[in-house]
DOVEXDREN-290736 format. One record per residue (C-alpha): residue in three letters; y, x, z. Coordinates in steps of 0.1 Angstrom, whole numbers, plus 5000, padded with zeros to 4 digits. Layout:
// residues N
alaYXZ ...
//
This chain:
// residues 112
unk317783040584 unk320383310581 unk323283130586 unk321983010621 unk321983360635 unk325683480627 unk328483410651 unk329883000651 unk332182920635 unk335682760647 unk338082540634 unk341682680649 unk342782340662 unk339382340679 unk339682660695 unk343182500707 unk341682210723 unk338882440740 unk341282670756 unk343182380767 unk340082200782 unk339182540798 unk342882550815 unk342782200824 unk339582280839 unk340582580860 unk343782450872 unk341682100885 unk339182360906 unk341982580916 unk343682270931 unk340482140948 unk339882480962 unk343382500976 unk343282150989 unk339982261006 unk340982501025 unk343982341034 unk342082031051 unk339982301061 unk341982481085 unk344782261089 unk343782271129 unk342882641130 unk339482791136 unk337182701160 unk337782851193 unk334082991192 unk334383121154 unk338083251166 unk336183481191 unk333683551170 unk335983641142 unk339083801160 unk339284171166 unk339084291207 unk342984321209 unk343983981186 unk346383781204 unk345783401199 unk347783191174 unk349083291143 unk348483171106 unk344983191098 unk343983431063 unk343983111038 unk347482971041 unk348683361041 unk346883371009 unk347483000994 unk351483121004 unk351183430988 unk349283310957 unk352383030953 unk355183260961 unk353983470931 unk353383180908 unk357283090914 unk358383470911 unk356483460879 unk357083110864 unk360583040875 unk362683310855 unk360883210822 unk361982850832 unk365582940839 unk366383150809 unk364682800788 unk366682550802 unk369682790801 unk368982880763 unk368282550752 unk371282420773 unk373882650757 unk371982570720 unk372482220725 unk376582300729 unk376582480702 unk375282280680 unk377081920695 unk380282150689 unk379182260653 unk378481880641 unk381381750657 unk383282010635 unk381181890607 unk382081530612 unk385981590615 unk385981770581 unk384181500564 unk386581270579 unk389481490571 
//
């Protein structure tokens, strides 16, 4: 009866798999949303909401609040994402060299 009422217990690989499932999770609703709004005001507002909505000096047109955000909210995925990218493929790309270089030496010598 005891051991019910402490905290559960986790393997590691299951917590692994449970933050994974959670990512995969968010990612899927943060799509949906996005995809949503997108469909959603792909035209605009309504002229009657736009009135409704729009301050007394507003001039008409413009890019309505969600693609401003849904831009911004990509724009800073890429600042954020992209560098971390680039210095990987640039690392990995200059490891590679090195080491094609370093078994090629390897190979001569044996030959040699």
């Amino acid at each position: 009866m005891l051991s019910t009422l402490g905290p559960r217990r986790v393997r590691p690989s299951q917590a692994r798999l449970d933050r994974r499932v959670h990512a995969s999770v968010y990612l899927r609703a943060t799509a949906i949303m996005l995809f949503a709004m997108l469909t959603h005001f792909k035209n605009g507002l309504p002229s009657a909401k736009a009135d409704a909505l729009a301050p007394a000096g507003a001039c008409e047109g413009g890019l309505p609040i969600a693609w401003l955000l849904s831009l911004v909210l990509i724009g800073l995925v890429l600042v954020a994402v992209l560098p971390v990218v680039l210095l990987g493929y640039f690392g990995a790309r200059e490891n590679t060299g090195r080491l094609m270089r370093d078994r090629s030496e390897l190979v001569l010598d044996g030959v040699v």
